[in-house]
C-alpha positions in Angstrom: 7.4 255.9 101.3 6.4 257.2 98.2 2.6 257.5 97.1 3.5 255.3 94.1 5.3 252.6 96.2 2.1 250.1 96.1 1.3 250.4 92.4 5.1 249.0 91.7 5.1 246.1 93.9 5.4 243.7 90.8 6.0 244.4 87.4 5.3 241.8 84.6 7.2 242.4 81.4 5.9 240.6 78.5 8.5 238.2 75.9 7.1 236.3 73.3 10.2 234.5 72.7 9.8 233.0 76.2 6.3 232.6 76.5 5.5 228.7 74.7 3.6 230.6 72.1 1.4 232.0 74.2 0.3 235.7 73.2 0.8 239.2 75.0 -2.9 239.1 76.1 -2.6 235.8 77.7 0.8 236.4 79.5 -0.7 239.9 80.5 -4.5 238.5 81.7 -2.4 235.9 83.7 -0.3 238.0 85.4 -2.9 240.3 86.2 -5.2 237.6 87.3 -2.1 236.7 89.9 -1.7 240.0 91.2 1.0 242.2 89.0 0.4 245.5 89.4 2.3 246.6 86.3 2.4 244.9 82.9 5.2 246.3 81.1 4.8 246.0 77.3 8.1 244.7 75.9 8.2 243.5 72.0 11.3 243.9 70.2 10.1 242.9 67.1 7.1 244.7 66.1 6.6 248.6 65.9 4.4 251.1 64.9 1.0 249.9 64.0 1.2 246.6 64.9 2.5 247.2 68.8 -0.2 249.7 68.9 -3.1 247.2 68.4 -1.4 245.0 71.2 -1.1 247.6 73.0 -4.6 248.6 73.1 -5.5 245.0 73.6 -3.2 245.3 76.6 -4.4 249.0 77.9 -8.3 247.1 78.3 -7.1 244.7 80.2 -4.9 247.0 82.7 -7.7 249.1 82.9 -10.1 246.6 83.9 -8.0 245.2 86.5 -6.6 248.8 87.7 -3.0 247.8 87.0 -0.7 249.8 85.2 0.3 249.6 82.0 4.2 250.7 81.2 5.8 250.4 77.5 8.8 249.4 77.3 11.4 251.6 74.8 8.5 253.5 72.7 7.5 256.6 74.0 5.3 257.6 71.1 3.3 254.2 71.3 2.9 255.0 75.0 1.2 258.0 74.0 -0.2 256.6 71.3 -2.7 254.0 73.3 -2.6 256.4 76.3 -0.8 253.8 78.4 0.3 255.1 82.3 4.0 255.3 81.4 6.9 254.3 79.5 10.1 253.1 80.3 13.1 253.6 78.4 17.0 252.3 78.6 20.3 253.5 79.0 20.6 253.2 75.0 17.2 254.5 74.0 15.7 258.1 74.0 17.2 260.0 76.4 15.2 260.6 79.7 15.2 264.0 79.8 13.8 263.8 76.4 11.2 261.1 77.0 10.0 263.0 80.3 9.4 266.5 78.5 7.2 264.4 75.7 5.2 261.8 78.4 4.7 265.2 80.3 4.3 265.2 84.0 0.6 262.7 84.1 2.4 260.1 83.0 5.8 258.0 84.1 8.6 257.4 83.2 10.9 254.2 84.3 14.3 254.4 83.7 16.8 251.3 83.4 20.0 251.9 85.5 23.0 249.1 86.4 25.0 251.5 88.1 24.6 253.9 91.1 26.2 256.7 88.4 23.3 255.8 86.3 20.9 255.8 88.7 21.5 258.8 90.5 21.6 260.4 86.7 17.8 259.2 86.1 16.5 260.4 88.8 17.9 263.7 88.1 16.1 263.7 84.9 13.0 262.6 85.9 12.5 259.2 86.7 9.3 258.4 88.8 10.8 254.8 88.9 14.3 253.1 88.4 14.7 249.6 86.9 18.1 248.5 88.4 19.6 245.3 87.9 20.2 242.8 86.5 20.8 242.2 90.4 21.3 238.1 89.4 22.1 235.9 86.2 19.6 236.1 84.2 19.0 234.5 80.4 15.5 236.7 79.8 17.7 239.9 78.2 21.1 239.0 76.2 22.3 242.8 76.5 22.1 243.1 80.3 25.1 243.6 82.2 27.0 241.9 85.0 25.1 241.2 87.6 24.9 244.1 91.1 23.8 241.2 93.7 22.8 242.9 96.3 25.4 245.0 97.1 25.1 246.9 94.0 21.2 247.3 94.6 21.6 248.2 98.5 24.0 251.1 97.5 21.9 252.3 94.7 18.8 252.6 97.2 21.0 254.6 99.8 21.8 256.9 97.2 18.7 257.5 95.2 15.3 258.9 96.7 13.2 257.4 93.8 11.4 254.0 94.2 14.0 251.2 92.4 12.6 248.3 91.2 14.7 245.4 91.1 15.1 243.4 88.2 17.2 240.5 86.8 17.3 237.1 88.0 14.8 237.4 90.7 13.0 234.4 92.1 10.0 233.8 94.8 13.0 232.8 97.1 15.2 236.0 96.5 12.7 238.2 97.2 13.2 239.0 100.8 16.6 239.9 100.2 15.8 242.4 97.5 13.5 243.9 99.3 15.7 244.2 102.6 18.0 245.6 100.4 15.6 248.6 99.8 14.1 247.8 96.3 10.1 249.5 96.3 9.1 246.2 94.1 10.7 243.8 91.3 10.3 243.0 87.4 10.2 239.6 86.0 9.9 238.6 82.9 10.8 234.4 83.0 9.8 234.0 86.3 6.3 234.8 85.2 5.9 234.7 81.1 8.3 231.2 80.9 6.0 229.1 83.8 4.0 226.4 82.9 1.1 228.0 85.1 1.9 232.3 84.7 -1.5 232.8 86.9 0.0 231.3 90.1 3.9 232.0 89.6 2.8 235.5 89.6 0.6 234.8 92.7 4.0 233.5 94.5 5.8 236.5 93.6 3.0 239.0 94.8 2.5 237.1 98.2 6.7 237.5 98.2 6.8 240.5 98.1 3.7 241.8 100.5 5.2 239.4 103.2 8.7 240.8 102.4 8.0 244.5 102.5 5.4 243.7 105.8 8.6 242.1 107.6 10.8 245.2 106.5 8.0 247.8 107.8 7.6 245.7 111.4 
């Protein structure tokens, strides 16, 4: 397993649109309060300046709780507030060209929905792959038909890198994700859209440990 494996276990992306008006330092202090071990700046909206000062905002708080701290599409802001990583899509920078500018310290996640595309980030340099959307999911209008398992089970035969699943994904799918092969998950509803974001992301921490214990035994 790969050195990285526990650091990816659960991955919180952040969504204002979805959060009740609640800010990126509140969905982030609640998820890392329930255990994420990734927040994963996402903010469509904002750039430059702006997502720098959340993102600083966002950098203390990872710190502090010895999470990591990804942003999502901007590899200049990732540098910018020295964040762990970045993590880009099949539509932004290329990830050949986002790995030779995060250098070889930092990571860089790449979003696949196809083994093709998979197998083609982790030649150029992936440290993680974002696969999915493995189920329905309302959190991201642009995602693609969904891979259920199937899709996600080939993809983790294929590829050596750590996937982490993503789309869909509930406290009672878990198991199966994991069996499937996936290092960890990403949520963004599941976490940023719940009345109470502390404890859904306790459920989907304690998920996963008991799903990747029962894989290992």
């Amino acid at each position: 397993m790969s050195s990285l494996a526990p650091r990816l276990l659960l991955h919180v992306l952040t969504d204002c649109a979805m959060s009740g008006g609640r800010s990126e330092e509140e969905m982030a202090a609640a998820a890392l309060a329930g255990g994420a071990t990734v927040v994963q700046l996402r903010r469509k909206d904002v750039a430059g300046d702006e997502l720098v000062r959340i993102g600083r905002r966002l950098r203390a708080l990872t710190r502090a709780a010895g999470a990591l701290l990804i942003v999502n599409d901007d590899v200049e802001v990732a540098l910018a507030i020295d964040a762990d990583g970045a993590h880009v899509g099949q539509s932004d920078m290329p990830a050949t060209r986002s790995r030779s500018l995060l250098g070889p310290h930092r990571l860089l996640g790449v979003s696949a929905s196809t083994v093709e595309e998979a197998v083609h980030a982790a030649a150029a340099g992936a440290d993680y792959i974002g696969f999915g959307p493995i189920f329905s999911t309302s959190s991201k209008s642009d995602a693609s038909a969904p891979t259920g398992l199937v899709g996600l089970r080939a993809a983790c035969h294929v590829v050596p890198t750590p996937i982490v699943a993503i789309g869909g994904i509930t406290t009672q799918s878990v198991p199966g994700v994991i069996r499937a092969g996936a290092t960890g998950i990403a949520v963004i509803a599941a976490v940023v859209a719940a009345p109470d974001m502390e404890e859904a992301a306790r459920e989907l921490r304690r998920a996963v440990e008991d799903a990747v214990r029962e894989v290992k035994s």
